[in-house]
C-alpha positions in Angstrom: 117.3 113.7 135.0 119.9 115.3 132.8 122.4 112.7 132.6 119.1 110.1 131.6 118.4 112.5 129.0 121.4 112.7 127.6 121.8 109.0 127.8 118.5 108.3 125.8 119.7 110.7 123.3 123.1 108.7 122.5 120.4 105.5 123.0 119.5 106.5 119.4 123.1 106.3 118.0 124.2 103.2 119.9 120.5 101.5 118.3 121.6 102.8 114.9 124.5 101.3 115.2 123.3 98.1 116.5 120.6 97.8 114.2 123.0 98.1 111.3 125.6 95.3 113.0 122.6 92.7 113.6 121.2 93.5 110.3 117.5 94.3 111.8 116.5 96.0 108.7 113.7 94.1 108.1 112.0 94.9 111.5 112.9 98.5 111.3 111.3 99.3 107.7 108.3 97.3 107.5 106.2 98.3 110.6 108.1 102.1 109.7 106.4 102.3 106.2 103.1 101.2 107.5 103.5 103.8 110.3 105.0 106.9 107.6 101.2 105.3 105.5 98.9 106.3 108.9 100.9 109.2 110.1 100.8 111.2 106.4 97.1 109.8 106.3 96.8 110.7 109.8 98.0 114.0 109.7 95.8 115.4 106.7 93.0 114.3 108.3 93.7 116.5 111.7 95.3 119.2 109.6 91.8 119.4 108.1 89.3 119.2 110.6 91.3 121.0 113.6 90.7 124.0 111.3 87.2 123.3 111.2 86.7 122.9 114.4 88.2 126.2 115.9 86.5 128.2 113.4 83.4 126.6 114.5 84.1 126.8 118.5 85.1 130.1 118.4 82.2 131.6 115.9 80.0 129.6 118.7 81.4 131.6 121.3 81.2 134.5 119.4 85.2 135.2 119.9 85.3 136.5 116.0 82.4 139.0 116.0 83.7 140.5 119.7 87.3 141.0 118.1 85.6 142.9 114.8 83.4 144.9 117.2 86.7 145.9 118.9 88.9 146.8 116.0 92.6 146.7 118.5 95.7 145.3 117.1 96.6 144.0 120.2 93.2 141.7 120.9 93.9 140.7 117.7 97.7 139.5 117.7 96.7 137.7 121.0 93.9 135.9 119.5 95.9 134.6 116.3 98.3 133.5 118.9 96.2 131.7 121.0 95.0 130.1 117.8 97.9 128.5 117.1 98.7 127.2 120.4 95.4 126.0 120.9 96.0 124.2 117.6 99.3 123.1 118.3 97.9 121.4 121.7 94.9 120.0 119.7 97.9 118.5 117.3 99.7 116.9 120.3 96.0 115.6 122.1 95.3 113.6 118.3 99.0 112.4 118.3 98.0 110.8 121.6 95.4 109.1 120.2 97.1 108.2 117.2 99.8 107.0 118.9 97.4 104.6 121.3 96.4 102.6 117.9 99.5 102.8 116.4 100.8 101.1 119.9 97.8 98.6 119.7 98.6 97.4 116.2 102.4 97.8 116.2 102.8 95.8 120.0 103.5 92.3 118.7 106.6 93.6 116.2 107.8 96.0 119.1 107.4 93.3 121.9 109.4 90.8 119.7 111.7 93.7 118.7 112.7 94.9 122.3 113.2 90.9 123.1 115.1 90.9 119.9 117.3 93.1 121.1 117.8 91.7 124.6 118.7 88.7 124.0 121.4 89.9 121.6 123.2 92.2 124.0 122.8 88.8 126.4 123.2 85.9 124.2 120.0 84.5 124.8 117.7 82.9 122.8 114.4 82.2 124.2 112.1 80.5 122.2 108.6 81.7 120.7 106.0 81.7 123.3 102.4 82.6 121.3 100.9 82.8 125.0 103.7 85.5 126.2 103.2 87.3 123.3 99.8 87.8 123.4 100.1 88.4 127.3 102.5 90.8 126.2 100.0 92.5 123.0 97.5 92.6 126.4 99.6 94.6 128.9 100.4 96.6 126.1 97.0 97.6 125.4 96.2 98.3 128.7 99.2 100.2 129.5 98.5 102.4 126.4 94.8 102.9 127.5 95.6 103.8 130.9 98.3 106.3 129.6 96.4 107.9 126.8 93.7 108.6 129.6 95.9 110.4 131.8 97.6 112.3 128.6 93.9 113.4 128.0 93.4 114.8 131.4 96.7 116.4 131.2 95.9 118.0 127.5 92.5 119.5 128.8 94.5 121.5 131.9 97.1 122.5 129.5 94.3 123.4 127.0 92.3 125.5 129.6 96.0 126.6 130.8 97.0 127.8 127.6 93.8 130.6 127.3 95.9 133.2 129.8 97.7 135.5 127.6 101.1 135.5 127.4 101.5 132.8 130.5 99.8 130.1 128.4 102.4 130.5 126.0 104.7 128.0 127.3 101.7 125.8 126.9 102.4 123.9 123.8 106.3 122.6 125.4 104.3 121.5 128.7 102.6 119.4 126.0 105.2 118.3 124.1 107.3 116.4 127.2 104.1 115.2 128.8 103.8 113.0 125.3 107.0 112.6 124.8 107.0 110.6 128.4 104.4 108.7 127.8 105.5 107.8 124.1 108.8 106.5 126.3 107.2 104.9 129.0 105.4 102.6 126.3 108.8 101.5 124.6 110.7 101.2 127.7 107.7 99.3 129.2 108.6 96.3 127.0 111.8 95.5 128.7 110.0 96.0 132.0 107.5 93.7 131.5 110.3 90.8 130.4 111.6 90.8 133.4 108.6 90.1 135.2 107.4 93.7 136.5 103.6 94.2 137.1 102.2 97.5 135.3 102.1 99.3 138.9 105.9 98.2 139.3 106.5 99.0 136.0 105.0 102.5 136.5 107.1 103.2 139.3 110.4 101.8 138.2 110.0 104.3 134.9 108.2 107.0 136.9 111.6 107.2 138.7 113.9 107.4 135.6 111.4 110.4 133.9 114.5 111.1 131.8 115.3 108.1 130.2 111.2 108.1 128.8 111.2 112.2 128.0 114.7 111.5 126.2 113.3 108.7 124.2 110.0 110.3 123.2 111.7 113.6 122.5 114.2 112.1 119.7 111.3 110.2 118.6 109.5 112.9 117.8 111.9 115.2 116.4 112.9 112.6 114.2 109.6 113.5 112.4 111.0 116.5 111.3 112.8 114.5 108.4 110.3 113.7 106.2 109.5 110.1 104.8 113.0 109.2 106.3 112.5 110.2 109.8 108.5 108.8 109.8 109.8 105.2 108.8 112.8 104.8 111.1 111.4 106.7 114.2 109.1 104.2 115.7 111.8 100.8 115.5 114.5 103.1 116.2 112.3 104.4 119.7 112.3 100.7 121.0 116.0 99.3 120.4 117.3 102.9 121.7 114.7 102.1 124.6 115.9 98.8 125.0 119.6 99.8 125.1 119.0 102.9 127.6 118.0 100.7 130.3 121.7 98.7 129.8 123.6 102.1 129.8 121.3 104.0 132.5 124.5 104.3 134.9 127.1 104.9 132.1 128.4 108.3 132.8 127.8 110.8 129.4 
């Protein structure tokens, strides 16, 4: 799994460079601004009502009066803790779901991206196919739907895992590479579905290269880190460097 990661990782470089050599720009910056548009928009909105809703969960349980009736340090540091990595999960839990739509809208620029790609590194040109590519919009949606269910069975154990103090801790990084799979799965699902793999083979042909999908996801997401710059280019960027990972997965790092 370590030499996958590492080869999704220099995915990103090689689709940089690719992307600058085939002058993709175009395809990279307009789905990236609309994306940067529903992520800032997206983000307030949790940013706002997350803290709402603990304050309101916990004042229904009565977790706030119990810790003034107590009056210890120690309750107290654990709680403000637990706050933020209950928060922190919550984050990841609405990025799953913000990343379902975004997939949704996003599939027909991504599926024609990935192809985009392909046929470059191959030579092909196959020609447009408004019946593949809505096959292709279809699978994607369902794909997404059926991954976005399974992220929100994970989130709840990892939620209800991350109430034991101290153990739960490690909570919010369980969360982090469950979505960061699943973010890869969907790009490098484009590439299987080209050549001809059914979403259960699909499944299991990426469910057997976990590392090229975490990698992907992983850079994806820490790319949001750069503000504006990062928002625009990571979602393009996720499915060439997909694309390309699949052609270098026996390349040794």
């Amino acid at each position: 799994m370590l030499k996958e990661l590492v080869i999704a990782v220099q995915a990103y470089f090689r689709a940089h460079q690719f992307i600058v050599r085939h002058k993709l720009w175009k395809w990279i910056l307009i789905p990236g601004f609309i994306y940067m548009l529903l992520f800032m928009g997206g983000m307030w909105l949790f940013w706002t009502s997350s803290g709402d809703f603990l304050d309101w969960l916990f004042n229904t349980v009565g977790i706030k009066s119990w810790l003034d009736s107590m009056n210890n340090s120690l309750l107290n540091f654990l709680f403000i803790t637990a706050s933020i990595i209950f928060r922190l999960i919550l984050l990841f839990f609405y990025f799953s779901l913000f990343k379902f739509l975004f997939l949704v809208v996003g599939s027909p620029v991504f599926a024609y991206l990935s192809e985009k790609t392909e046929n470059i590194i191959e030579g092909n040109d196959y020609p447009f196919d408004l019946k593949q590519l809505l096959k292709d919009i279809w699978r994607a949606v369902r794909l997404a739907l059926r991954n976005t269910l399974w992220q929100t069975i994970y989130i709840i154990a990892i939620l209800l895992f991350s109430l034991i103090p101290v153990v739960g801790w490690v909570s919010p990084m369980i969360a982090f590479l469950v979505e960061c799979y699943y973010y890869g799965f969907s790009m490098l699902d484009y590439s299987t579905e080209r050549h001809k793999l059914s979403p259960s083979q699909s499944i299991a042909f990426i469910s057997n290269r976990k590392g090229l999908a975490i990698g992907n996801g992983m850079v994806f997401f820490l790319l949001h880190v750069i503000p504006f710059v990062g928002w625009v280019l990571a979602p393009a960027y996720a499915v060439v460097a997909a694309t390309l990972s699949l052609y270098h997965q026996d390349d040794n790092p």
